[in-house]
C-alpha positions in Angstrom: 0.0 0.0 0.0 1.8 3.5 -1.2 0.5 6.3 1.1 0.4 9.6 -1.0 0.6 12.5 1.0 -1.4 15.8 -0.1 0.7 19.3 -0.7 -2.0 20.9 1.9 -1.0 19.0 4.5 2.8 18.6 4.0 2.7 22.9 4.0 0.8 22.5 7.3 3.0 20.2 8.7 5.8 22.2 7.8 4.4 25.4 8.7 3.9 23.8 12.2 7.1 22.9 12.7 8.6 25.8 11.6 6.5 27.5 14.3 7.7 25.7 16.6 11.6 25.4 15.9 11.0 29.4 16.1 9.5 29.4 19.4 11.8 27.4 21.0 12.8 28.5 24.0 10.0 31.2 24.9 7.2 31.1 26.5 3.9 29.9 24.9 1.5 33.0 24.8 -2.0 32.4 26.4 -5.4 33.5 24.7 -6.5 36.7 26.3 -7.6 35.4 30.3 -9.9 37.6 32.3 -8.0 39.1 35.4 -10.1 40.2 38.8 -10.3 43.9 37.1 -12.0 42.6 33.4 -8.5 43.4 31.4 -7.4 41.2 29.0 -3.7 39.6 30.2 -2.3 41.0 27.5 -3.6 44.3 27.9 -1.7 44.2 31.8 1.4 43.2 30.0 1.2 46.1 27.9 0.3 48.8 30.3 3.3 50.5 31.7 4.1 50.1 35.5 2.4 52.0 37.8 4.5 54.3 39.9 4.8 53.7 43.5 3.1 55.3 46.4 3.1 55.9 50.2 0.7 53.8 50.9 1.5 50.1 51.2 -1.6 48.7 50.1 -1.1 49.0 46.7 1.8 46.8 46.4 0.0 44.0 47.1 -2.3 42.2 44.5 -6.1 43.5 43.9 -7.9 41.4 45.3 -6.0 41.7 49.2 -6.0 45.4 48.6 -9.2 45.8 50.8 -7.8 47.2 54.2 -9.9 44.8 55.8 -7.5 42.1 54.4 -4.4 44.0 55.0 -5.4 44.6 58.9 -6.2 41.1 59.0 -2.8 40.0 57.4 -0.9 41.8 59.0 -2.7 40.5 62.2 -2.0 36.6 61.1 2.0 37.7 60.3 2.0 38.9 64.3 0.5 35.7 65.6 2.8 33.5 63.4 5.9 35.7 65.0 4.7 35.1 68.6 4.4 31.6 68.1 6.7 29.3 70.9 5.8 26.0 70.5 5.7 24.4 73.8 9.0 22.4 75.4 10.1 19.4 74.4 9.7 16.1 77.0 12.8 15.8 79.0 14.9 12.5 77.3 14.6 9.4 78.6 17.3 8.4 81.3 20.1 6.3 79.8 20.8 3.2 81.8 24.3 3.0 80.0 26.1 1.2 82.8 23.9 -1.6 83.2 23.4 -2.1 79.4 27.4 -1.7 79.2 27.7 -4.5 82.1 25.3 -6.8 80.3 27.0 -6.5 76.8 30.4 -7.3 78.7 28.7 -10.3 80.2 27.8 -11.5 76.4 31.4 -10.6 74.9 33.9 -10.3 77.9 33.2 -13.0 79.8 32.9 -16.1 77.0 36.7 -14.6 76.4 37.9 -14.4 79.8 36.8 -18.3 80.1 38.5 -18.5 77.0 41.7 -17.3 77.9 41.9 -19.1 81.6 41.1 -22.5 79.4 43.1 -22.1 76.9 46.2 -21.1 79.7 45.9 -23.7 81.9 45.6 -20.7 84.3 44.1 -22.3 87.8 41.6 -20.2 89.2 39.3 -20.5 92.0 35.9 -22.0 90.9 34.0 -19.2 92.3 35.5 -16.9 89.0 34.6 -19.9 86.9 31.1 -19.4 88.6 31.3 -16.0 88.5 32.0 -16.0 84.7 28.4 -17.8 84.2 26.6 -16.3 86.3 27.9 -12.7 84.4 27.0 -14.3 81.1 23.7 -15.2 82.0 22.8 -12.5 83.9 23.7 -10.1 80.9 21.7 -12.4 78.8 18.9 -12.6 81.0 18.9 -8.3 81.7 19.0 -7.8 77.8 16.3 -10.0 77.0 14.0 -8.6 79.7 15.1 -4.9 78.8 14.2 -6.1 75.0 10.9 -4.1 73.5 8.4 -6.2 73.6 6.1 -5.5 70.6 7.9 -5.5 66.7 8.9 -2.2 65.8 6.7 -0.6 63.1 8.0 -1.3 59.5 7.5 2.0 58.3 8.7 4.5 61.3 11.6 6.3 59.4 13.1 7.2 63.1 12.2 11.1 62.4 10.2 11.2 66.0 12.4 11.6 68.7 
């Protein structure tokens, strides 16, 4: 099947994209929008700047030009500036000694054992007692200290 084109369309086609390789880059140009005064967009863009004045009411956009607005803005800006949010919860008390203690039950003891075994260093059976009894107590103290419901899958850690 041979698809013949028509001239029409090939100088449409052409004249569209010569359009847009020449208005590459800008910005598109909307049809004429209504603003909150009735003026054409266009018409605004035109217009030369107005000069400024004293009062400071006519910087701001039409529609907040009311002085109702402004009083009320400038209200809501004071509010927002005397804002203190209220003080944080005193941290938790770290119970770092006891959690260090533990942790060398798990790790320092097993390699004291270790060493006096491996040595053939005699020691009074109380230390060999003493050893265990660290061990599991650390054990024990971790376990018990352990949070007891799964920590949520999708807490990033953000809260404090």
């Amino acid at each position: 099947m041979v698809c013949v084109s028509r001239p029409e369309d090939e100088s449409r086609t052409e004249l569209a994209w010569r359009e847009i390789v020449e208005n590459y880059g800008e910005r598109p140009v909307l049809d004429d929008a209504p603003t909150s005064s009735g003026e054409s967009a266009t018409a605004a863009e035109d217009a030369p700047p107005a000069a400024p004045s004293a009062s400071s009411s006519t910087d701001l956009p039409e529609h907040l030009r009311d002085d109702d607005e402004v009083e009320r803005r400038e209200q809501a800006i004071a509010e927002s500036e005397r804002f203190k949010p209220p003080p944080a919860p005193p941290f938790p008390v770290p119970r770092t000694w006891e959690r260090g203690l533990a942790w060398a039950g798990i790790f320092v003891a097993p390699v004291i054992a270790l060493v006096i075994g491996l040595l053939s260093i005699y020691v009074h059976p109380l230390v060999g007692w003493a050893l265990v009894g660290w061990f599991v107590g650390g054990f024990a103290y971790l376990v018990f200290v352990m949070p007891k419901a799964p920590r949520d899958p999708w807490d990033d850690g953000s809260r404090i």
